[in-house]
TITIKE-31559 format. One record per residue (C-alpha): residue number from 0; residue in one letter; y, z, x. Coordinates in steps of 0.001 Angstrom, whole numbers, m for minus. Layout:
REM residues N
<rogu NUM 'a' <Y Z X>>
...
***
This chain:
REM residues 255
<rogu 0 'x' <31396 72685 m13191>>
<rogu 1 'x' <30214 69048 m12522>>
<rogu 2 'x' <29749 67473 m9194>>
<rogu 3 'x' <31199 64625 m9120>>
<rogu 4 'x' <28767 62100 m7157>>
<rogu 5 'x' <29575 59633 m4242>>
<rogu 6 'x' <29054 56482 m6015>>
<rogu 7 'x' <31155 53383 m5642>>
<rogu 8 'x' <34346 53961 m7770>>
<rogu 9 'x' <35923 51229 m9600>>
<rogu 10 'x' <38776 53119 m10675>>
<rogu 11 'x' <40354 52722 m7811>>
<rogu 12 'x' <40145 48741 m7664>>
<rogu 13 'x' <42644 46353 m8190>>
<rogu 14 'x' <42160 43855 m11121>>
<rogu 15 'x' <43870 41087 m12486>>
<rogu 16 'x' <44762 41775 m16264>>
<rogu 17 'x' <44668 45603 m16437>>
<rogu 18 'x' <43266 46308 m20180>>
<rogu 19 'x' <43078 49763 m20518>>
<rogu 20 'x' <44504 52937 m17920>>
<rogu 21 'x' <43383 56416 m18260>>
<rogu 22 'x' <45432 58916 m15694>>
<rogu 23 'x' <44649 62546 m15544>>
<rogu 24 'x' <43898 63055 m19152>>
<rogu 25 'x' <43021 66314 m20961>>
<rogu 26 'x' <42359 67360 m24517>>
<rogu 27 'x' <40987 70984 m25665>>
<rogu 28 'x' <40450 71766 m29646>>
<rogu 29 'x' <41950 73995 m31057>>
<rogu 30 'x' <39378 76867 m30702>>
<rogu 31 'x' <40104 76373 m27069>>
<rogu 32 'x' <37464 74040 m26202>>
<rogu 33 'x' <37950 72129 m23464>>
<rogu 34 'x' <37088 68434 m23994>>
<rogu 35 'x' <38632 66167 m21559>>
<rogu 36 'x' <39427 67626 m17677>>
<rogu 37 'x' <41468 64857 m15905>>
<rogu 38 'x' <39997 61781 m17142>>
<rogu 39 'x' <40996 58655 m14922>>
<rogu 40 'x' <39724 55013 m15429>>
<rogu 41 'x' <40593 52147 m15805>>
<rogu 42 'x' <39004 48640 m17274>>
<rogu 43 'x' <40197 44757 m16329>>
<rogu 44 'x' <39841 41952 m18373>>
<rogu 45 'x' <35883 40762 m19364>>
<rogu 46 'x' <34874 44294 m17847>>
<rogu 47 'x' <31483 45456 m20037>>
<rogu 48 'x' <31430 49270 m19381>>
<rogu 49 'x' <28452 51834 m20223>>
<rogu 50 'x' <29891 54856 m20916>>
<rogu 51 'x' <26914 57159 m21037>>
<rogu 52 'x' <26485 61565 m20325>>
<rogu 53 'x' <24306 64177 m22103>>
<rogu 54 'x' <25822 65704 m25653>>
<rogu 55 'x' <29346 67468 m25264>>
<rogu 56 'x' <29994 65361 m22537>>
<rogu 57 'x' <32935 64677 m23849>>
<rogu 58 'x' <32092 60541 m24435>>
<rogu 59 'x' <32989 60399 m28418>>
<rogu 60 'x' <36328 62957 m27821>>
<rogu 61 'x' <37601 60053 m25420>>
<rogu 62 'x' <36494 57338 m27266>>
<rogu 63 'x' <39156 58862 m30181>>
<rogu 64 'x' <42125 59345 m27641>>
<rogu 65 'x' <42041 55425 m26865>>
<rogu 66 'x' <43820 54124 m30666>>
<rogu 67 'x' <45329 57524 m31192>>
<rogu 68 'x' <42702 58962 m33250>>
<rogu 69 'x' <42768 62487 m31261>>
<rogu 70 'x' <45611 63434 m28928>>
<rogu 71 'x' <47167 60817 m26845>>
<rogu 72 'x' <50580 60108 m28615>>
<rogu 73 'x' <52763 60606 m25466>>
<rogu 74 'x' <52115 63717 m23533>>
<rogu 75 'x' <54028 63724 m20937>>
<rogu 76 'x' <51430 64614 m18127>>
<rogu 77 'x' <49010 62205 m19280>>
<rogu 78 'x' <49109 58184 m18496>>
<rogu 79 'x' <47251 56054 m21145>>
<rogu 80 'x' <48188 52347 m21477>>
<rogu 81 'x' <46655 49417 m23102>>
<rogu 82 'x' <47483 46134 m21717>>
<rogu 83 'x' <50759 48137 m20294>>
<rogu 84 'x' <51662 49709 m23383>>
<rogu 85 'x' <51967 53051 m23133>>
<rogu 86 'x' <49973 55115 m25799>>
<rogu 87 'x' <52955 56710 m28190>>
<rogu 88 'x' <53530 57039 m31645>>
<rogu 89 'x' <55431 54628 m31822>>
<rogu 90 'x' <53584 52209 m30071>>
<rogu 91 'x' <50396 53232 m32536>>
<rogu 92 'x' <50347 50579 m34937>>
<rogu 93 'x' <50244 47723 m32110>>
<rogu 94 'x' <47846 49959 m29901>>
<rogu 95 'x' <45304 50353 m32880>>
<rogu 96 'x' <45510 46948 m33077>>
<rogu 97 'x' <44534 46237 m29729>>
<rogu 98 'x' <41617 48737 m29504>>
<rogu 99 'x' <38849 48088 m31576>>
<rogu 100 'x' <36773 50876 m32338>>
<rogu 101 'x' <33156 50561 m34236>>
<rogu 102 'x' <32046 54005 m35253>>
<rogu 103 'x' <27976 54749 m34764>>
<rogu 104 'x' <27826 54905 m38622>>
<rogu 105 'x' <28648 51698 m39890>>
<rogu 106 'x' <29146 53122 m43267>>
<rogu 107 'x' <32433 55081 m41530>>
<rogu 108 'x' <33899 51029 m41474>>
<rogu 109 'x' <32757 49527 m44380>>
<rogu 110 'x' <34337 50330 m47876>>
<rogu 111 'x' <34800 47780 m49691>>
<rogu 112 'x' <32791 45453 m52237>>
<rogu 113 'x' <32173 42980 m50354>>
<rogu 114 'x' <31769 41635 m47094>>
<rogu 115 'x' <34461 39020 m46921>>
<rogu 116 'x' <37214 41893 m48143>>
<rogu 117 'x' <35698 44066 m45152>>
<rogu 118 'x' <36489 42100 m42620>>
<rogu 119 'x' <39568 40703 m44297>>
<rogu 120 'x' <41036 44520 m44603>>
<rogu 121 'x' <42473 44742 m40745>>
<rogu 122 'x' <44222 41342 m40932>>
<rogu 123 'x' <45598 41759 m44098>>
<rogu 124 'x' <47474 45544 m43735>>
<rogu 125 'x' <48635 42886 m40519>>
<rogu 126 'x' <50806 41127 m42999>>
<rogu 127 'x' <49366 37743 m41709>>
<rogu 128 'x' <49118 35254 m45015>>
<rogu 129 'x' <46399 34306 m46775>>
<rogu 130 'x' <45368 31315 m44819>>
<rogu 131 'x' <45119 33134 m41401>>
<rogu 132 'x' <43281 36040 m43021>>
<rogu 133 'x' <40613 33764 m43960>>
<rogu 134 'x' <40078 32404 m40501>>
<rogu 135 'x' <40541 35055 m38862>>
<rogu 136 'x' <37053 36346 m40930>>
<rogu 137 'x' <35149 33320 m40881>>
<rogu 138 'x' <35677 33382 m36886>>
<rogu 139 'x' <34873 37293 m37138>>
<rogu 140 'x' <31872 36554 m38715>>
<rogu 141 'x' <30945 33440 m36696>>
<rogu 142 'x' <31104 35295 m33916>>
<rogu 143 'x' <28418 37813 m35039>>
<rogu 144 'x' <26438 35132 m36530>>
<rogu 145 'x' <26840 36340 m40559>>
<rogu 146 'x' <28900 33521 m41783>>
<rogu 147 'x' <26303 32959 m44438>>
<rogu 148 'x' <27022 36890 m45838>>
<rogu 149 'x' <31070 36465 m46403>>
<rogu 150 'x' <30055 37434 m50494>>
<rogu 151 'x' <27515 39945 m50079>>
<rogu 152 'x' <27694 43584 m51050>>
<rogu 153 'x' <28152 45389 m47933>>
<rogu 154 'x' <26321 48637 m49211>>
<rogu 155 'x' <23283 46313 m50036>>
<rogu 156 'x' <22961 45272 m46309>>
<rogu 157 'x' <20566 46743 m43476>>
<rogu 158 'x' <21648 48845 m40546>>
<rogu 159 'x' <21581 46194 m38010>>
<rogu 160 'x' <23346 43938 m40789>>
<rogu 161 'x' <25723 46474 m41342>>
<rogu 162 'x' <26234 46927 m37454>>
<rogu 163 'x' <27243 43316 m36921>>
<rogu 164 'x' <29589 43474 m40125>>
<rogu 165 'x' <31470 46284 m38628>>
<rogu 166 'x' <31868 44892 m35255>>
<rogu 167 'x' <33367 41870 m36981>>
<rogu 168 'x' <35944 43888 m39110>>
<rogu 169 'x' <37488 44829 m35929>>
<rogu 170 'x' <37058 41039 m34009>>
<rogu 171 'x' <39020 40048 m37126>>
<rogu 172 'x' <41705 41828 m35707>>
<rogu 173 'x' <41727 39729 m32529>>
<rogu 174 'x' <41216 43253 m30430>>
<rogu 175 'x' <42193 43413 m26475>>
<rogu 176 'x' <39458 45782 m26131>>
<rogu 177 'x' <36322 46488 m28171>>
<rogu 178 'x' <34408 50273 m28348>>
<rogu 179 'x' <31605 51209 m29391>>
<rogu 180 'x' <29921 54211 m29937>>
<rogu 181 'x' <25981 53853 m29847>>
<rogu 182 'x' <25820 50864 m31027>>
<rogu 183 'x' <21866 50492 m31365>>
<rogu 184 'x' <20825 54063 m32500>>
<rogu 185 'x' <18838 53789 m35930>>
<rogu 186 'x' <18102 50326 m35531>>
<rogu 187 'x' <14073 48881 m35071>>
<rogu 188 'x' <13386 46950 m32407>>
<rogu 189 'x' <14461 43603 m33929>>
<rogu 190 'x' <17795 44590 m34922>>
<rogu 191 'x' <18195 46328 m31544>>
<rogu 192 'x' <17535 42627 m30071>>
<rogu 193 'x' <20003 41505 m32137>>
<rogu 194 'x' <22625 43359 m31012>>
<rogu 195 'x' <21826 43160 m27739>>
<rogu 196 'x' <22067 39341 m27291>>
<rogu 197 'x' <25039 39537 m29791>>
<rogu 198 'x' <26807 41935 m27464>>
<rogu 199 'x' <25894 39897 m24209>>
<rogu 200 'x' <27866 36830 m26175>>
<rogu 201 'x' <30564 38392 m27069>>
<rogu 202 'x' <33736 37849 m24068>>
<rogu 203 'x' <35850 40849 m25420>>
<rogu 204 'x' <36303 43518 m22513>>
<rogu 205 'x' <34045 46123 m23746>>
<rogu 206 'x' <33389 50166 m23202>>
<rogu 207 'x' <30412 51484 m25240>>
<rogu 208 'x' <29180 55261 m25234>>
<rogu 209 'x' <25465 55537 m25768>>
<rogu 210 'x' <22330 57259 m25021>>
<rogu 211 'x' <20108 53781 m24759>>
<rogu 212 'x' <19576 53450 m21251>>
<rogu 213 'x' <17368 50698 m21123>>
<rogu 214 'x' <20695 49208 m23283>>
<rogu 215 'x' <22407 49902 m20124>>
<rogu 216 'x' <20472 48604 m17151>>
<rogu 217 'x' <19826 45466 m19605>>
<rogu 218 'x' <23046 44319 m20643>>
<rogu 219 'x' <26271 46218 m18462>>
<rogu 220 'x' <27157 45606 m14816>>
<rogu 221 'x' <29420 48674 m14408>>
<rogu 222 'x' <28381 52433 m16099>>
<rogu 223 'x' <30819 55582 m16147>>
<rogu 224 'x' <28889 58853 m16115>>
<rogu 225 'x' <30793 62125 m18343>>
<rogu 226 'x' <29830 65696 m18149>>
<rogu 227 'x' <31997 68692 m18920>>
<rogu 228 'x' <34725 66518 m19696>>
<rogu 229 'x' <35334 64829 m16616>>
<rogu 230 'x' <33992 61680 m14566>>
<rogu 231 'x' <31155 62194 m12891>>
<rogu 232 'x' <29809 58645 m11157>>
<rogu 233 'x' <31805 55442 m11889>>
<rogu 234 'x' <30088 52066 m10507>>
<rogu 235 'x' <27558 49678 m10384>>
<rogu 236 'x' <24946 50374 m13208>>
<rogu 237 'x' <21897 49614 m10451>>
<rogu 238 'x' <23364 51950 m8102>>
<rogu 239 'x' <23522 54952 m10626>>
<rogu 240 'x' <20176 54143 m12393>>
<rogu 241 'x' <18558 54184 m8760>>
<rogu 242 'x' <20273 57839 m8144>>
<rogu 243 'x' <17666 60154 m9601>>
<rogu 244 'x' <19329 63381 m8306>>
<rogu 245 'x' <22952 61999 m10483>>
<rogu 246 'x' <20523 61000 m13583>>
<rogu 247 'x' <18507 64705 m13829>>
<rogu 248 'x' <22216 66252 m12712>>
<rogu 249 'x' <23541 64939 m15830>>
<rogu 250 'x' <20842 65033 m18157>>
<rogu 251 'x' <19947 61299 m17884>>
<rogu 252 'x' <16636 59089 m17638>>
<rogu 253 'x' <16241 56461 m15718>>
<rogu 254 'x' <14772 53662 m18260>>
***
């Protein structure tokens, strides 16, 4: 079982513009795997969040509870709300909207011939007309800085090309909250840079899993530690980087 370590928790902090609460969730698969154990968290508007823990932690299973992907669909023990909506089926559609979740392969997100129809696909299974589709993805791709791609083949582009094109399919859908799941692995060191200084631009509250630690200490103020399913150390990024006995506890380096 994990210890959970005495570090600052944010969880427990009051916050203008509540994005996203997590009470007392759990999730086992269905060879009776247990997954989740209690998670509780919760992230405020403009938070950037490391969400970081050794494999099995339990970091990708969450990251699929938050638009309904695994579990999640109103159990009645669990609390999980985004901007105050609970998580139900029937509140899916809106919740998926609001979460924004870019997969670690970018070739999970992009199917289409282009890149224009990528980014187009969110808003237009919206129902929004033709008009706001389009500027909804030329601001997408403003925003990641490929305007000049919007008729490119999106199977033709690099990995940190096609890591900025899927990030953009879900900004096109004007998401509360954007999460990512390591964002930078199998990129070189430019791309990397890339996405670092894209992801430092970007204002969308933000929770990404990954491994990258030196991603961590360089670009996100608060950090939530997973093992064994639950929450280990939630708080300042410096604070837990600067705790060797937590890092080597949870099969972490410090970068």
């Amino acid at each position: 079982m994990p210890v959970t370590h005495a570090i600052k928790n944010f969880q427990t902090f009051e916050c203008d513009g509540e994005v996203l609460t997590i009470k007392d969730l759990h999730f086992s698969y269905p060879d009776g795997r247990v997954a989740l154990d209690g998670i509780s968290l919760k992230l405020c508007n403009g938070d950037k969040v490391a969400l970081v823990g050794p494999n099995g932690a339990g970091k990708s299973t969450l990251i699929l509870h938050l638009n309904g992907i695994l579990g999640g669909r109103g159990d009645p023990s669990t609390t999980l709300k985004v901007n105050g909506m609970e998580l139900t089926r029937e509140n899916l559609p809106i919740i998926r909207a609001m979460v924004g979740l870019v997969f670690q392969n970018p070739d999970d997100q992009l199917f289409s011939p282009t890149v224009f129809e990528d980014v187009a696909f969110g808003p237009l299974h919206m129902g929004l007309p033709e008009d706001e589709v389009r500027a909804r993805v030329d601001v997408a791709l403003e925003a990641v800085r490929m305007s000049s791609y919007k008729d490119r083949l999106s199977h033709h582009l690099s990995a940190g090309e096609k890591k900025r094109i899927a990030i953009a399919t879900v900004l096109s859908m004007n998401p509360s909250i954007l999460i990512l799941d390591e964002p930078s692995a199998g990129l070189d060191p430019r791309a990397r840079r890339t996405l670092i200084n894209l992801l430092r631009e970007l204002p969308n509250t933000m929770l990404v899993s990954t491994h990258d630690m030196a991603l961590v200490k360089e670009l996100f103020p608060r950090t939530i530690v997973m093992d064994e399913g639950r929450v280990v150390a939630d708080g300042s990024t410096m604070e837990i980087l600067d705790n060797e006995k937590l890092l080597t506890a949870h099969g972490l380096e410090k970068p």
